[in-house]
Biotite code that builds the C-alpha atoms (Angstrom):
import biotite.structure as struc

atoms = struc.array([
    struc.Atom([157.274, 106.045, 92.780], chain_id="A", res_id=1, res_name="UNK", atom_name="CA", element="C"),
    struc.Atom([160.168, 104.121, 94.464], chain_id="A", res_id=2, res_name="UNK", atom_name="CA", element="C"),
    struc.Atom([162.837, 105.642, 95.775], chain_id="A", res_id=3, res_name="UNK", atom_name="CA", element="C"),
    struc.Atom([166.021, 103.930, 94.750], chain_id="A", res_id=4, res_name="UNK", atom_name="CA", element="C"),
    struc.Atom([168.189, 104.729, 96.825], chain_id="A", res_id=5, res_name="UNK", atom_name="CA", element="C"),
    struc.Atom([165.992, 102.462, 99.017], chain_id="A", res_id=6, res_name="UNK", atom_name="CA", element="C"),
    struc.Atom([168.300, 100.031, 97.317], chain_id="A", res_id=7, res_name="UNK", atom_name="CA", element="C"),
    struc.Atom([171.492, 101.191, 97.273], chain_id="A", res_id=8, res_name="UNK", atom_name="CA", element="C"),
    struc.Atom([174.534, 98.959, 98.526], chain_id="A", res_id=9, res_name="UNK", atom_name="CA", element="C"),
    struc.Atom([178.491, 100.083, 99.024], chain_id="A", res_id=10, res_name="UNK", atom_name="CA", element="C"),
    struc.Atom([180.248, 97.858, 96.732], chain_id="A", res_id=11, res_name="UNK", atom_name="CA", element="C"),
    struc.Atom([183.969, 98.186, 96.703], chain_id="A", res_id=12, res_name="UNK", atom_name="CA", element="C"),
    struc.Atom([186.445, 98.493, 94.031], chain_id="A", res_id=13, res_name="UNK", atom_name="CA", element="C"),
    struc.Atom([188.099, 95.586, 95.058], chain_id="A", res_id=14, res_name="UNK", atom_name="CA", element="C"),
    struc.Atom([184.374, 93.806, 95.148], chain_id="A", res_id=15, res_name="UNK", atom_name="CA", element="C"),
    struc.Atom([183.723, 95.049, 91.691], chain_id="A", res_id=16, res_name="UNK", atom_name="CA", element="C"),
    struc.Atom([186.539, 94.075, 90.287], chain_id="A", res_id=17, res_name="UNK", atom_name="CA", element="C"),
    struc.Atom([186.493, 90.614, 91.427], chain_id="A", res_id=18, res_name="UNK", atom_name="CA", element="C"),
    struc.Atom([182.788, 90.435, 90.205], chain_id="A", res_id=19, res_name="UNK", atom_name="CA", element="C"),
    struc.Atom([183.861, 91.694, 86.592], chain_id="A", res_id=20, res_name="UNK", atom_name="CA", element="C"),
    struc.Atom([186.555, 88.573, 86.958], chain_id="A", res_id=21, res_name="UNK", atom_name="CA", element="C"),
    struc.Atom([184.402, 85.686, 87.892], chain_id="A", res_id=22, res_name="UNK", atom_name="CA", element="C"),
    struc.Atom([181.894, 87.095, 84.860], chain_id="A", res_id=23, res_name="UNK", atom_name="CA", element="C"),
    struc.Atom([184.851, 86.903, 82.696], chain_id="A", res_id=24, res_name="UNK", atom_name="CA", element="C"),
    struc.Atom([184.844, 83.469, 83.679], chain_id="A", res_id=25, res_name="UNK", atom_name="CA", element="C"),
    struc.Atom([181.353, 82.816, 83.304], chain_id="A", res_id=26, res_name="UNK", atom_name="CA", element="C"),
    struc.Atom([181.192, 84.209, 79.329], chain_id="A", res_id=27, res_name="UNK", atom_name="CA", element="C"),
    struc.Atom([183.843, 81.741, 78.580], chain_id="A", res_id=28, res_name="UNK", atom_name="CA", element="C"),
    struc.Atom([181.985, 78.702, 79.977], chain_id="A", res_id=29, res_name="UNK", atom_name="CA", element="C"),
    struc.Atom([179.621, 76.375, 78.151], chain_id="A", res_id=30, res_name="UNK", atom_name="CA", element="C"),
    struc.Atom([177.024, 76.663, 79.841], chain_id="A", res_id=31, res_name="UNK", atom_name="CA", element="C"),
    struc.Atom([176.477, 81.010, 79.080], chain_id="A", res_id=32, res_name="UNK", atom_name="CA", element="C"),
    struc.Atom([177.855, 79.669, 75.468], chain_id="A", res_id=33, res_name="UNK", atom_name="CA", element="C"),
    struc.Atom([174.540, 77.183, 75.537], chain_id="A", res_id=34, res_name="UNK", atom_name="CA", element="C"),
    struc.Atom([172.077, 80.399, 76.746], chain_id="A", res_id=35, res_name="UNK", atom_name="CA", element="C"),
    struc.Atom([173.050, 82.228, 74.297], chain_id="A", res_id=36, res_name="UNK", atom_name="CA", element="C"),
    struc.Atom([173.261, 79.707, 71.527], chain_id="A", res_id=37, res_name="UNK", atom_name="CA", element="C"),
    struc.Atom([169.155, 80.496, 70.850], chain_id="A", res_id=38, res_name="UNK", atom_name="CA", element="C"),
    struc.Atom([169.614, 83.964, 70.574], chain_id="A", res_id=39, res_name="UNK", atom_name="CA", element="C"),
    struc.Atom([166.669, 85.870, 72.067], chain_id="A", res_id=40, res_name="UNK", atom_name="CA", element="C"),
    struc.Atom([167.140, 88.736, 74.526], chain_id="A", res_id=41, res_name="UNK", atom_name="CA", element="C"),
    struc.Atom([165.609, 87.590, 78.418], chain_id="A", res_id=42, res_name="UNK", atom_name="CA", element="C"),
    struc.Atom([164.334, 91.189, 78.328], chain_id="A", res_id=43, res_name="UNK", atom_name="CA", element="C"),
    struc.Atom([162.735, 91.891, 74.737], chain_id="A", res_id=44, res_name="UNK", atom_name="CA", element="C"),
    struc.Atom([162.318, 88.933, 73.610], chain_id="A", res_id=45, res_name="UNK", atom_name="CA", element="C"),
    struc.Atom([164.103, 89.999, 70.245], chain_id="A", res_id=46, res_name="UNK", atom_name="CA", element="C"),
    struc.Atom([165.828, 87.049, 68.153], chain_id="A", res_id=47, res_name="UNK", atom_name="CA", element="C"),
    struc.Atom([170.177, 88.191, 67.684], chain_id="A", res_id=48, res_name="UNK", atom_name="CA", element="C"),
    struc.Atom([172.739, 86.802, 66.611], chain_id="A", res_id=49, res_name="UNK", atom_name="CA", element="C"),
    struc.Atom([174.570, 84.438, 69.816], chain_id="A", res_id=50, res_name="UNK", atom_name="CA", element="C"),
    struc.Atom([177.501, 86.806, 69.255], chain_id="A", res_id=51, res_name="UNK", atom_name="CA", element="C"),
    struc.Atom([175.634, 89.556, 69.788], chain_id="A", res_id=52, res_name="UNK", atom_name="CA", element="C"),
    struc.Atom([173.879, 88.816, 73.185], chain_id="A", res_id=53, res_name="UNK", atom_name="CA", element="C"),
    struc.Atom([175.873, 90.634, 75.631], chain_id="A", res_id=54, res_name="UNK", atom_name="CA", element="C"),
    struc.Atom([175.476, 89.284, 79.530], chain_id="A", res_id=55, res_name="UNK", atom_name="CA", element="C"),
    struc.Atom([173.541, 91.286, 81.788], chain_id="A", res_id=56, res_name="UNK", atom_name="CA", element="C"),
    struc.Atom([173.687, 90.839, 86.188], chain_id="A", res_id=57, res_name="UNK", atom_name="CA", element="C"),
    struc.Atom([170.015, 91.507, 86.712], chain_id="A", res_id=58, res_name="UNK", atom_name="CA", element="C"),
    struc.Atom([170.884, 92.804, 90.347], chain_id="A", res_id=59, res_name="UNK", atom_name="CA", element="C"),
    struc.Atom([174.064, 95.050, 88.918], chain_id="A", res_id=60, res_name="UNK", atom_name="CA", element="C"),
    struc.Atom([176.922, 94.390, 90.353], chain_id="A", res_id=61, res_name="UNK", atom_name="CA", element="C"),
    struc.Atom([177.348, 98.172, 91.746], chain_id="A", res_id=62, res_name="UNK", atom_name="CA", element="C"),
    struc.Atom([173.857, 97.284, 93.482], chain_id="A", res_id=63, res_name="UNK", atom_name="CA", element="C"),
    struc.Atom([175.794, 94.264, 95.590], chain_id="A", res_id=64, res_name="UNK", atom_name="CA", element="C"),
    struc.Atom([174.805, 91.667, 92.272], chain_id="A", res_id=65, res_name="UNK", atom_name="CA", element="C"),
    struc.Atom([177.118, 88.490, 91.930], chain_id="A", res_id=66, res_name="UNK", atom_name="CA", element="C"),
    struc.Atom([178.324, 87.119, 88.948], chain_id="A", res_id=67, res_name="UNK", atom_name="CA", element="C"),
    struc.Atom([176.446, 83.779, 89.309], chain_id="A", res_id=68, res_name="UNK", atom_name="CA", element="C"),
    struc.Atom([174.366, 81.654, 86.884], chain_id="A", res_id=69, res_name="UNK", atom_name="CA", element="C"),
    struc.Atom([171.366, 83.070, 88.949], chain_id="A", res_id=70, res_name="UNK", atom_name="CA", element="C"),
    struc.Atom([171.939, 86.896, 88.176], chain_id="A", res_id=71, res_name="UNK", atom_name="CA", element="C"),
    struc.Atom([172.988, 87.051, 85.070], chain_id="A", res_id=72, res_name="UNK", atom_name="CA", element="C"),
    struc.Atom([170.882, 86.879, 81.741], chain_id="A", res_id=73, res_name="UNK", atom_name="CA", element="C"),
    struc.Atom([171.334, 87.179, 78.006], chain_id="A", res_id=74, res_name="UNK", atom_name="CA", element="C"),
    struc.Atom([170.343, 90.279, 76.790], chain_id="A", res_id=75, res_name="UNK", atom_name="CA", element="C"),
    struc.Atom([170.210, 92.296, 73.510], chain_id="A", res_id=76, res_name="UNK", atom_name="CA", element="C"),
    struc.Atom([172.571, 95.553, 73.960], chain_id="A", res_id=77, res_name="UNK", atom_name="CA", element="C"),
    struc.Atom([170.050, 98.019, 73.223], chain_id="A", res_id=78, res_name="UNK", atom_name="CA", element="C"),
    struc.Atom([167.869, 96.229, 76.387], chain_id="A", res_id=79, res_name="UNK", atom_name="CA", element="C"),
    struc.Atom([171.428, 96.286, 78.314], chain_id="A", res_id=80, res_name="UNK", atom_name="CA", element="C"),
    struc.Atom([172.101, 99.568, 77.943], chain_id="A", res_id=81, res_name="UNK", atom_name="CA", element="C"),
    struc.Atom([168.753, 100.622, 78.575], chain_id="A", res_id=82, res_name="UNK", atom_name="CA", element="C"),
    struc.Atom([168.366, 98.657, 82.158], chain_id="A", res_id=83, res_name="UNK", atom_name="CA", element="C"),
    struc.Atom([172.428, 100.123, 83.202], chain_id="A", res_id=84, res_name="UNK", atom_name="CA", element="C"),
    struc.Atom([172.479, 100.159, 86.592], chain_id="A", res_id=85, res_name="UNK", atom_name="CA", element="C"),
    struc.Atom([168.931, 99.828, 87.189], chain_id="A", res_id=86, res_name="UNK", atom_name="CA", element="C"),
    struc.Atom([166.423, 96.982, 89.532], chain_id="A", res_id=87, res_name="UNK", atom_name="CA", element="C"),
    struc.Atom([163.796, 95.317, 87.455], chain_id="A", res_id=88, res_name="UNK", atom_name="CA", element="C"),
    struc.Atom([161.875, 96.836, 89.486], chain_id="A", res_id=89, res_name="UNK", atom_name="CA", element="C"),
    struc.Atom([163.183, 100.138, 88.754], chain_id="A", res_id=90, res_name="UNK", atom_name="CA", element="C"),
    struc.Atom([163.391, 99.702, 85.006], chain_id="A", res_id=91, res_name="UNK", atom_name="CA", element="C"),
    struc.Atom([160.201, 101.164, 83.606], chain_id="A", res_id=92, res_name="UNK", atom_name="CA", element="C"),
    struc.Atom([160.519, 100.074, 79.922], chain_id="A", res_id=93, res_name="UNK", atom_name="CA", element="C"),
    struc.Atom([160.470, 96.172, 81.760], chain_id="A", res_id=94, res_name="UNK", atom_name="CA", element="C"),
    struc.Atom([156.819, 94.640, 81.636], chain_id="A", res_id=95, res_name="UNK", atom_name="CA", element="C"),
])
């Protein structure tokens, strides 16, 4: 089993808060309104309603994630809160 604290970063508040900002920013653009418009979870693969897709940093942004168009993915909020703070990697319920 990995160890995950193999993968543990400092992130500070200030860091963390100006990640939750710029993803702010991101969920208001057209371009995360146009990848959730289909509706399907990246993780499950479950169809939802748009509305309900919620916007997940695949490296989390406690881990040292960014709030780019490259880390974050649509995701259902049972897979969301499943993954929390979690790697892929690290995630065992991911195939």
């Amino acid at each position: 089993m990995m160890d995950a604290t193999a993968f543990s970063v400092t992130v500070s508040d200030e860091e963390m808060r100006r990640e939750r900002q710029r993803a702010r920013g991101l969920r208001s653009s057209q371009w995360w309104k146009r990848r959730c418009s289909p509706g399907i979870c990246h993780y499950c693969g479950k169809k939802v309603a748009a509305r309900s897709l919620t916007m997940d940093h695949i490296v989390p942004i406690v881990r040292g994630g960014k709030s780019t168009k490259g880390n974050v993915a649509p995701a259902c909020k049972e897979c969301n809160n499943k993954k929390k703070h979690s790697l892929l990697m690290e995630w065992k319920e991911y195939k």
